[in-house]
mmCIF file of the C-alpha atoms, coordinates in Angstrom:
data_MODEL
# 
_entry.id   MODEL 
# 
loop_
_atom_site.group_PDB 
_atom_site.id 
_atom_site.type_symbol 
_atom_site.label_atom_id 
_atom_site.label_alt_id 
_atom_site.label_comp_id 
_atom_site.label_asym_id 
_atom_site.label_entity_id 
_atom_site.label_seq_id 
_atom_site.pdbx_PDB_ins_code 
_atom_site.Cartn_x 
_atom_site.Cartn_y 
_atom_site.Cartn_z 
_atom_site.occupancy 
_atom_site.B_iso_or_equiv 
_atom_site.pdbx_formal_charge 
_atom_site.auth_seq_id 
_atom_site.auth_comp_id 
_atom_site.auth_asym_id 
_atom_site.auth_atom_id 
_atom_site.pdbx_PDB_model_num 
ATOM 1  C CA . UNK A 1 1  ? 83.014 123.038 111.158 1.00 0.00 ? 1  UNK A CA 1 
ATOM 2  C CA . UNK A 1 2  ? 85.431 121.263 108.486 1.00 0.00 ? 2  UNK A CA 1 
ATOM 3  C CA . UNK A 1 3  ? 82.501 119.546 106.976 1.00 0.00 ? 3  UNK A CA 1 
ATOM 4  C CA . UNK A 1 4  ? 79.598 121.988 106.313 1.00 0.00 ? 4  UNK A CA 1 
ATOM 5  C CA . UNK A 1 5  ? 77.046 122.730 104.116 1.00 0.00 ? 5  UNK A CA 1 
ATOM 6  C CA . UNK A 1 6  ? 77.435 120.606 100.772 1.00 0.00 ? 6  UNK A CA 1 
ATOM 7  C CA . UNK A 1 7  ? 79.821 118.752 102.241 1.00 0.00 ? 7  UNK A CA 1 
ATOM 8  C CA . UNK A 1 8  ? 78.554 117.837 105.720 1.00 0.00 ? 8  UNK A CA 1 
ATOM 9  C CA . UNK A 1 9  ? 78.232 114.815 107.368 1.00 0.00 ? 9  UNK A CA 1 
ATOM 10 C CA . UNK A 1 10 ? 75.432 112.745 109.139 1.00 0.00 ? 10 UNK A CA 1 
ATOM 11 C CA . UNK A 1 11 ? 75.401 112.782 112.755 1.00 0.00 ? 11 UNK A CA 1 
ATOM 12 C CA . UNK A 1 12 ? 74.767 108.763 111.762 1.00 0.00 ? 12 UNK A CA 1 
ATOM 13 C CA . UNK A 1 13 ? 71.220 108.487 113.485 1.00 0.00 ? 13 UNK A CA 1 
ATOM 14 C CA . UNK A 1 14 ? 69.320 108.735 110.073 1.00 0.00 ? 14 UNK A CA 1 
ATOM 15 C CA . UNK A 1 15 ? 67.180 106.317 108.368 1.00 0.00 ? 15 UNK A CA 1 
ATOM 16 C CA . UNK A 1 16 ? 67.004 103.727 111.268 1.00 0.00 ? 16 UNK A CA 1 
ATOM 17 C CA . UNK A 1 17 ? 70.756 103.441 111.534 1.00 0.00 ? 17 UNK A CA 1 
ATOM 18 C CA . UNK A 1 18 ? 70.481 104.142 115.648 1.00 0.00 ? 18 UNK A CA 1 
ATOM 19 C CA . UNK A 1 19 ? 68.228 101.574 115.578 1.00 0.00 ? 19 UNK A CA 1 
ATOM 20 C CA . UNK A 1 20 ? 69.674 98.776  114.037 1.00 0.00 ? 20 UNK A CA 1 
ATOM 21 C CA . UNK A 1 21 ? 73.485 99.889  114.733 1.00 0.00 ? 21 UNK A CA 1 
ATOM 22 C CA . UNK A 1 22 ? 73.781 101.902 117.852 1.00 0.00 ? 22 UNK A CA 1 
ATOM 23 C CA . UNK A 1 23 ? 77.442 101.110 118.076 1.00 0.00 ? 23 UNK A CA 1 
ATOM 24 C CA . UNK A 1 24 ? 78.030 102.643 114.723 1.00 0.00 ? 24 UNK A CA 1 
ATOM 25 C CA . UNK A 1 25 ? 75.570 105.931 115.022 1.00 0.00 ? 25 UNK A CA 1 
ATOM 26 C CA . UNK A 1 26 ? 77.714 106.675 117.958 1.00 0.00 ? 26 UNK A CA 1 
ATOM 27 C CA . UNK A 1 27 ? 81.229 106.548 116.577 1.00 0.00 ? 27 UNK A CA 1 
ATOM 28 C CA . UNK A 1 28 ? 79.541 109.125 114.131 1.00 0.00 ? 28 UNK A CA 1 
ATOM 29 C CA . UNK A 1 29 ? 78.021 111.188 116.066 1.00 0.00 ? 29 UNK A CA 1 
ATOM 30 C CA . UNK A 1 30 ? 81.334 111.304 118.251 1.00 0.00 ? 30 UNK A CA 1 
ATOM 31 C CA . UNK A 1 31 ? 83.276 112.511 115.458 1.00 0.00 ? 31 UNK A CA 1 
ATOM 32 C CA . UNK A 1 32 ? 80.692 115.484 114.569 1.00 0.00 ? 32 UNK A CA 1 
ATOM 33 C CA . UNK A 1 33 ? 81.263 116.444 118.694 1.00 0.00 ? 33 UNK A CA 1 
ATOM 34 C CA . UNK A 1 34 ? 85.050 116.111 118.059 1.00 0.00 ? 34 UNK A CA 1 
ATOM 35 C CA . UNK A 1 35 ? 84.354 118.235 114.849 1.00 0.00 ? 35 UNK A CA 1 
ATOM 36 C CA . UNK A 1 36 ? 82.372 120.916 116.860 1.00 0.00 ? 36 UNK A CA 1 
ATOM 37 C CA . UNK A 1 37 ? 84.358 121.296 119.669 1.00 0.00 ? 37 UNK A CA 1 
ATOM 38 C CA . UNK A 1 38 ? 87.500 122.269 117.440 1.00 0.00 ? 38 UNK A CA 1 
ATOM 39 C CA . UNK A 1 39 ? 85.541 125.169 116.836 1.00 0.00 ? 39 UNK A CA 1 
ATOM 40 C CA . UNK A 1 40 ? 85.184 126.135 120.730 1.00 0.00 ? 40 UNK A CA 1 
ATOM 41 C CA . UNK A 1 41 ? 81.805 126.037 119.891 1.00 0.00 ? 41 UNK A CA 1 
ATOM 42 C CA . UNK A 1 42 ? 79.075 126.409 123.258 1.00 0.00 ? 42 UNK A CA 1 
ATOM 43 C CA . UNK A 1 43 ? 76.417 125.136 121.116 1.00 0.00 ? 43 UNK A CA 1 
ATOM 44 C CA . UNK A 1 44 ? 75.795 122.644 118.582 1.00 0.00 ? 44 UNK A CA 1 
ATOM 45 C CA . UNK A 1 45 ? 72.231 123.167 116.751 1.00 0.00 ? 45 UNK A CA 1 
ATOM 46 C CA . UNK A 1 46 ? 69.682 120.987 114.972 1.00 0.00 ? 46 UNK A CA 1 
ATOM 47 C CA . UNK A 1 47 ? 66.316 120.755 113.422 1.00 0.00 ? 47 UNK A CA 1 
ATOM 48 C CA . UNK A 1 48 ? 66.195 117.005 113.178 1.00 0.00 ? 48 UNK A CA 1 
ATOM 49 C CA . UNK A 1 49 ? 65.012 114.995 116.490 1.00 0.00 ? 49 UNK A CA 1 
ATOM 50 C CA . UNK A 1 50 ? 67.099 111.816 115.409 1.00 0.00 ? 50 UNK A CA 1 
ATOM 51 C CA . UNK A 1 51 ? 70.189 114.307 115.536 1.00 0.00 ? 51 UNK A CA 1 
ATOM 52 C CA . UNK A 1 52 ? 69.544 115.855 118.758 1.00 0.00 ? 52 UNK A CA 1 
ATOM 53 C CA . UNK A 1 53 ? 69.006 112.708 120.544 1.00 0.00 ? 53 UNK A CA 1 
ATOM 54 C CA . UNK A 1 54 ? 72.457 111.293 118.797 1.00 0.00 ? 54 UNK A CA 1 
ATOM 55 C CA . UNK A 1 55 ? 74.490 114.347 119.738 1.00 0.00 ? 55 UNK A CA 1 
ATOM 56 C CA . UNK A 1 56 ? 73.443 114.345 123.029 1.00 0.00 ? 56 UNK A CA 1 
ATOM 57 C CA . UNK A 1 57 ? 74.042 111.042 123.384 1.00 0.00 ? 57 UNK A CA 1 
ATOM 58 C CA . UNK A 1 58 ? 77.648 111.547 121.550 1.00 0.00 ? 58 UNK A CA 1 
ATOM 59 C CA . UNK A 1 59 ? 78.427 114.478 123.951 1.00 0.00 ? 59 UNK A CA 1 
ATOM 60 C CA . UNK A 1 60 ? 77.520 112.740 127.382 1.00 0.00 ? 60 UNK A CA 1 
ATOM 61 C CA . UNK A 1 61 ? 79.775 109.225 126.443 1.00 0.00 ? 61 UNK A CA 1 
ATOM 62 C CA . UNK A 1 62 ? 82.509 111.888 125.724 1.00 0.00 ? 62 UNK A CA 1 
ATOM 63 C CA . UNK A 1 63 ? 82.252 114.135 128.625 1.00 0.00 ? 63 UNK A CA 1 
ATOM 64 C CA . UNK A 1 64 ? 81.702 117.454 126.265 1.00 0.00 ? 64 UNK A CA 1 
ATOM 65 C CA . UNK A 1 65 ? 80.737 120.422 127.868 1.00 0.00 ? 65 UNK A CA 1 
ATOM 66 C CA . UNK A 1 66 ? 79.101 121.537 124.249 1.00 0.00 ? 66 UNK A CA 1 
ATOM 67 C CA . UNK A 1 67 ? 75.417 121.800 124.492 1.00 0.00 ? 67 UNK A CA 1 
ATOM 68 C CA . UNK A 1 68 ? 73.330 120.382 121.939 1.00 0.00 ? 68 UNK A CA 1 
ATOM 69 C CA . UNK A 1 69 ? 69.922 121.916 121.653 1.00 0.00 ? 69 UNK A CA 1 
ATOM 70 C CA . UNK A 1 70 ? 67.102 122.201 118.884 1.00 0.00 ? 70 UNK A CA 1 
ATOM 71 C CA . UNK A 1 71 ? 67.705 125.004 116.658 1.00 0.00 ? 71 UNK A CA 1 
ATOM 72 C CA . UNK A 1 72 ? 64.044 126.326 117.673 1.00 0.00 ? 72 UNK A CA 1 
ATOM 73 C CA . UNK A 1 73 ? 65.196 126.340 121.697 1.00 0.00 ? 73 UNK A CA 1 
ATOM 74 C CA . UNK A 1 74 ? 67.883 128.532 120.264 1.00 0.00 ? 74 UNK A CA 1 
ATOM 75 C CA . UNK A 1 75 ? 66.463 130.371 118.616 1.00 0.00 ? 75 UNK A CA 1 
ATOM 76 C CA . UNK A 1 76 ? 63.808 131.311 121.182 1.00 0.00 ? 76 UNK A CA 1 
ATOM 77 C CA . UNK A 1 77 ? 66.329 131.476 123.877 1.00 0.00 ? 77 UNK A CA 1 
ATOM 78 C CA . UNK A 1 78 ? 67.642 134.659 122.268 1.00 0.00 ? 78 UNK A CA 1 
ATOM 79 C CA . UNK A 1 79 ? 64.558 135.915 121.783 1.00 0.00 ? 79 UNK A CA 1 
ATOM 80 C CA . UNK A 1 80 ? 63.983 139.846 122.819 1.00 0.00 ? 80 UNK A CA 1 
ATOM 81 C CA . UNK A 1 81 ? 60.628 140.615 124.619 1.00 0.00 ? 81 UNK A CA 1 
# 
């Protein structure tokens, strides 16, 4: 993504902000998707609940076929027994 690492960008659920300003937390959250899906990304990953729930919430208002999922569910999905 554009915005990574030092430079990234809130999904805008943190610190109560869903809460108190759903509106705004998803606008954010929509531009991460937008932000992801340049990439032709399947997956967008997380370790934080707040995020997950945001995303998600971000990719089924926009219709995204990107799949948001916990980094951990990832990870374990590609697991080899």
């Amino acid at each position: 993504m554009r915005r990574n690492k030092a430079y990234s960008y809130c999904c805008g659920a943190g610190g109560g902000v869903k809460s108190a300003f759903s509106n705004i937390a998803l606008e954010i959250s929509q531009e991460r998707i937008k932000e992801a899906e340049q990439t032709k990304a399947e997956y967008l990953a997380t370790a934080c609940p707040f995020c997950l729930i945001n995303l998600k919430d971000a990719a089924k208002s926009m219709n995204s076929n990107l799949k948001i999922v916990d980094i951990v569910e990832l990870f374990y999905e590609n697991l080899i027994f």
